[in-house]
N, C-alpha and C positions, 0 to 999 in steps of 0.2 A: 743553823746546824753547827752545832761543836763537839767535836769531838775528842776528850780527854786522852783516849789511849789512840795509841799508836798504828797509823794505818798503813798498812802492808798497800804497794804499787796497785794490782789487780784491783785493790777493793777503793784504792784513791781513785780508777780510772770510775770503776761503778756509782763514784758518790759523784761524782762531774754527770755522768751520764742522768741518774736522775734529778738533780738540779733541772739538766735541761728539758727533761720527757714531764716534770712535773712542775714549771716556768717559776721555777723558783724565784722568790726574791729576798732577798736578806744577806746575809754573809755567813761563809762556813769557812771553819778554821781548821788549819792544818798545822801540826806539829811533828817536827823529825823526831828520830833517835838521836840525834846531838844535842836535841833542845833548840832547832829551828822553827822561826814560826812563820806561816805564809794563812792571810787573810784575802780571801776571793769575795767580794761582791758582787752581786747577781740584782738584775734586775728582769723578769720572767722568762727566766731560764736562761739569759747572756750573761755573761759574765762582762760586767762595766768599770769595773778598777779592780787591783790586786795589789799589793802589799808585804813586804816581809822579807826577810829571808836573814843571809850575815852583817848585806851591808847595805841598807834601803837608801842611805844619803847619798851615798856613790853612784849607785847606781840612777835615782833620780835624777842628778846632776849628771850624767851619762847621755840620758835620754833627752834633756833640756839643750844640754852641747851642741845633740843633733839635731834635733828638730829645730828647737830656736836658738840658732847660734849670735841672732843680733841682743838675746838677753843675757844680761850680765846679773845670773843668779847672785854673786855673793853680796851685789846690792839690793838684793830683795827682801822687804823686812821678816822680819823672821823672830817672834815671842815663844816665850815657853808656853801658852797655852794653846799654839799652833801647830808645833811638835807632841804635844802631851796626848794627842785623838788617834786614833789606829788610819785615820784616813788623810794626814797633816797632808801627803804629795798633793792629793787633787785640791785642797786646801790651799796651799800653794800658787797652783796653776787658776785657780778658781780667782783668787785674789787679781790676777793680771786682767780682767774682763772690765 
């Protein structure tokens, strides 16, 4: 699900909702009026990773701080074909298994 123009609160809340009533699976994309972009992944009807917004690295590196503070992200390899995928975080964490 993509959506080019611009979605008004109300009708962002309605597209979450059928994702879920309709077990969506795929990803739908979300764009601001600044030119923000947030990408949801769904898998039948949950939403299982999310993506986006001003500052994705930071705040990846936020949520890694927390939860795994014994990994020392800026030694974790990191290629330009691994940042280049809309999904590089789970990518990322996927890599450490």
């Amino acid at each position: 699900m993509s959506h080019p123009e611009l979605i008004v609160p109300n009708n962002l809340v309605n597209e979450f909702k059928i994702c879920t009533q309709l077990q969506y699976s795929g990803k739908l994309n979300i764009k601001s009026s600044k030119g923000h972009k947030w990408t949801f992944y769904y898998r039948l009807g949950r939403i299982v990773w999310a993506t986006g917004g001003t500052h994705p690295f930071r705040r990846w590196r936020r949520h890694m701080a927390q939860h795994c503070p014994e990994l020392d992200v800026e030694k974790m390899p990191l290629r330009v074909q691994d940042i280049s995928i809309d999904y590089w975080g789970y990518r990322m964490i996927r890599s450490l298994t």
